[in-house]
PyMOL Python script that loads the backbone (N, CA, C, O; Angstrom):
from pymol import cmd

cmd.read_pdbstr("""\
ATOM      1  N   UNK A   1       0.836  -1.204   0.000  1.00  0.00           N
ATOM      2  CA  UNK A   1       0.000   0.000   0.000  1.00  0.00           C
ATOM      3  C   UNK A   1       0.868   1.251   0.000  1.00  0.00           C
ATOM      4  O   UNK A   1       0.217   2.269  -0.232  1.00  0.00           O
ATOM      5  N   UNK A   2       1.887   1.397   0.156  1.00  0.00           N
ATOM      6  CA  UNK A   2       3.007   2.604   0.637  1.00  0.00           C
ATOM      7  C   UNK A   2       3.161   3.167  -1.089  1.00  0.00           C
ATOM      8  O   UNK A   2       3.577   4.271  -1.440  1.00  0.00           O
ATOM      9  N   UNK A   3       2.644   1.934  -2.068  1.00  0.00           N
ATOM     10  CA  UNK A   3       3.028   2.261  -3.230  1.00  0.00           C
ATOM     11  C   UNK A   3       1.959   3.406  -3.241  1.00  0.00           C
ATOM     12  O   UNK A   3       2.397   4.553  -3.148  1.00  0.00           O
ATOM     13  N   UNK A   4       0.604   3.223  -3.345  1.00  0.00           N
ATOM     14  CA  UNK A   4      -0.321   4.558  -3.922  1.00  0.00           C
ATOM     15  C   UNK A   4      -0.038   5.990  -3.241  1.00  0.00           C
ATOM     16  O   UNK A   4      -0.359   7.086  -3.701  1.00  0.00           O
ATOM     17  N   UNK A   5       0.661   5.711  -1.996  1.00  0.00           N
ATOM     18  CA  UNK A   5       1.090   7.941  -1.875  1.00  0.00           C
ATOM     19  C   UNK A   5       1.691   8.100  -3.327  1.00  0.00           C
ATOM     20  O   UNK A   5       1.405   9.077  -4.018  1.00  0.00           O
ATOM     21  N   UNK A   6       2.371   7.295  -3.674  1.00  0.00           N
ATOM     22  CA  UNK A   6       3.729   7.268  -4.694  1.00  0.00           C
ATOM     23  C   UNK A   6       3.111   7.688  -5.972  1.00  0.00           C
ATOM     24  O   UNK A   6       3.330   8.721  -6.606  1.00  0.00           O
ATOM     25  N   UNK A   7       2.204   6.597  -6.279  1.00  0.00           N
ATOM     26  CA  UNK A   7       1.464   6.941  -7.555  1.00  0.00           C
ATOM     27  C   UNK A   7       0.371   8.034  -7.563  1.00  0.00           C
ATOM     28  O   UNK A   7      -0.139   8.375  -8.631  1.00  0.00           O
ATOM     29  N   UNK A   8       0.018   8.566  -6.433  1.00  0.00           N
ATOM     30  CA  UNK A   8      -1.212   9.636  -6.390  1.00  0.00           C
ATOM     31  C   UNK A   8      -0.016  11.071  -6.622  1.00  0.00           C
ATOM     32  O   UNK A   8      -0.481  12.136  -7.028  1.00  0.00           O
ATOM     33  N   UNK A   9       1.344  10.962  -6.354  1.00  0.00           N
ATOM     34  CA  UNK A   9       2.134  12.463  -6.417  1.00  0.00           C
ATOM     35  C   UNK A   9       2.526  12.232  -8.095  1.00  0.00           C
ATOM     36  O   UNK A   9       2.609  13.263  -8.763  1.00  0.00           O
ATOM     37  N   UNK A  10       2.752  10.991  -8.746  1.00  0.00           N
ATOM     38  CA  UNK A  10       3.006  10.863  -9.897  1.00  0.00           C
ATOM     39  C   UNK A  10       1.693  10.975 -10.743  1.00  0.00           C
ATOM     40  O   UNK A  10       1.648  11.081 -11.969  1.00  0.00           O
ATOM     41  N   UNK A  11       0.473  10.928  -9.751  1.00  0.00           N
ATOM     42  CA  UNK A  11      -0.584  11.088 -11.186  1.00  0.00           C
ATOM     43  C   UNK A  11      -0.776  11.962 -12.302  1.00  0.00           C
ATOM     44  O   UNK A  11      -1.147  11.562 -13.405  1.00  0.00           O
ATOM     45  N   UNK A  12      -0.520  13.181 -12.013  1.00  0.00           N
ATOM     46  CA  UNK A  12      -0.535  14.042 -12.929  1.00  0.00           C
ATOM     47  C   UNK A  12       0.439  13.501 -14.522  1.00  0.00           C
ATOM     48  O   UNK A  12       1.367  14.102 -15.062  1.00  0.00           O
ATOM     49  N   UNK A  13      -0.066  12.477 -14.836  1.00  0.00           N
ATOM     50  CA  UNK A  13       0.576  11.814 -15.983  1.00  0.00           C
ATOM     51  C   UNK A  13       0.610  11.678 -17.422  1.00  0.00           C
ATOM     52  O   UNK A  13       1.270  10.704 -17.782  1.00  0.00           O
ATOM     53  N   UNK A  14       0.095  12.366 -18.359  1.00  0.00           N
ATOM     54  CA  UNK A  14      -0.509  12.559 -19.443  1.00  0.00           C
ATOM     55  C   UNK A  14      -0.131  11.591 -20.449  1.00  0.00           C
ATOM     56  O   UNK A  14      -0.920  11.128 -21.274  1.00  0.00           O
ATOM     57  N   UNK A  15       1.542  11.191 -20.329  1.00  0.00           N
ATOM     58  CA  UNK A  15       2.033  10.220 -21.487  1.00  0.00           C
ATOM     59  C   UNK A  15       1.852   9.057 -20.585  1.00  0.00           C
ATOM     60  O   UNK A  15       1.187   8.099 -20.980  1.00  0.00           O
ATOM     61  N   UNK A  16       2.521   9.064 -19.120  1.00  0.00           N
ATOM     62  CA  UNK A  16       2.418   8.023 -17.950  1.00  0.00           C
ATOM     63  C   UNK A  16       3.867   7.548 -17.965  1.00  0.00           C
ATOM     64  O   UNK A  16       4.249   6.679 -17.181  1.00  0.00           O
ATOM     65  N   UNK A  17       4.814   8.219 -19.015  1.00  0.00           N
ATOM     66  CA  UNK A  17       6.135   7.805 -18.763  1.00  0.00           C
ATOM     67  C   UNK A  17       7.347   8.380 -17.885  1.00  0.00           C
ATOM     68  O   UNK A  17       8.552   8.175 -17.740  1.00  0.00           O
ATOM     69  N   UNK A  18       6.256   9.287 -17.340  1.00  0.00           N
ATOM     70  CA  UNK A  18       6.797  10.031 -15.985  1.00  0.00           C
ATOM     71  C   UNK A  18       6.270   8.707 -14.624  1.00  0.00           C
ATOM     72  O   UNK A  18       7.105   8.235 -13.853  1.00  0.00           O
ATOM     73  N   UNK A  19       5.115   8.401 -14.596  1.00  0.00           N
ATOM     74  CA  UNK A  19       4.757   7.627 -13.975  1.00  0.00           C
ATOM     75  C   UNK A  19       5.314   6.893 -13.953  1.00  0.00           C
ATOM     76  O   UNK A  19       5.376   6.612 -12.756  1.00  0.00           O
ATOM     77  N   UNK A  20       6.218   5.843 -14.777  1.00  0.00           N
ATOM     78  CA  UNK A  20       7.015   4.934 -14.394  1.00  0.00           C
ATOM     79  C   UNK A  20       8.493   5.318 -13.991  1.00  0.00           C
ATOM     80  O   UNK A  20       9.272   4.589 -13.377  1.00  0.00           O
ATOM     81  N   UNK A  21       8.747   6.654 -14.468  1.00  0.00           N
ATOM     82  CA  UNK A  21      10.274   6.427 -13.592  1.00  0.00           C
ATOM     83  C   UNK A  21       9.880   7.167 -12.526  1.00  0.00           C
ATOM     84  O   UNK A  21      10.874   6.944 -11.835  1.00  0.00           O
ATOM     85  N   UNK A  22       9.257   7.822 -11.899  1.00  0.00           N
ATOM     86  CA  UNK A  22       8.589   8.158 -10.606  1.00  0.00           C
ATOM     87  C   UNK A  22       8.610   7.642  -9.596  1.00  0.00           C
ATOM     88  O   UNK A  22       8.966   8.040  -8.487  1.00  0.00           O
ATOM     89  N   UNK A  23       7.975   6.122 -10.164  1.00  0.00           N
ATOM     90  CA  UNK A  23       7.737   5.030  -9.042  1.00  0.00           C
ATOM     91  C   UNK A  23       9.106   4.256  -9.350  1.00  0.00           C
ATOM     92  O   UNK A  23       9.504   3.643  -8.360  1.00  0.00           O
ATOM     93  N   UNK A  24       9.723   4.164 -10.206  1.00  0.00           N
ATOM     94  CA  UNK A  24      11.232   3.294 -10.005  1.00  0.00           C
ATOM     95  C   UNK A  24      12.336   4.058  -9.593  1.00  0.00           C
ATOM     96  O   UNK A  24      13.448   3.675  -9.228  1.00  0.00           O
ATOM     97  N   UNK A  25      11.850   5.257  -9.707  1.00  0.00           N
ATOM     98  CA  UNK A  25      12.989   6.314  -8.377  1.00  0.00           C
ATOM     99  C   UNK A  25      12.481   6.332  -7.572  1.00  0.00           C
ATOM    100  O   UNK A  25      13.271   6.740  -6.721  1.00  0.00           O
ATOM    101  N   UNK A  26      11.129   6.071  -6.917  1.00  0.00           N
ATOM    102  CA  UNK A  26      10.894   5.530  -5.242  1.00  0.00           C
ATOM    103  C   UNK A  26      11.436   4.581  -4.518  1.00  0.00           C
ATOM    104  O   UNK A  26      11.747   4.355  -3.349  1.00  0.00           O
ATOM    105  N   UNK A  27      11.466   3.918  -5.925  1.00  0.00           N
ATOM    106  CA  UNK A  27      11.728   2.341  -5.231  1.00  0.00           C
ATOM    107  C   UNK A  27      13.235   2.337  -4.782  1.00  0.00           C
ATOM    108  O   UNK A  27      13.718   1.338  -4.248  1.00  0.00           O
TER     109      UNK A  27
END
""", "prot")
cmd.dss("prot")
cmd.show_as("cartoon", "prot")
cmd.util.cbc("prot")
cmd.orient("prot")
């Protein structure tokens, strides 16, 4: 669950290829 703060600050995503390095620079 710690993942969705992660993905709710990355939502603003339009292509979503921000969204993935977002969450793999969280990780």
């Amino acid at each position: 669950m710690s993942g969705t703060p992660v993905v709710t600050r990355f939502a603003p995503s339009p292509t979503g290829f921000l969204h993935i390095g977002g969450a793999r620079t969280a990780l």
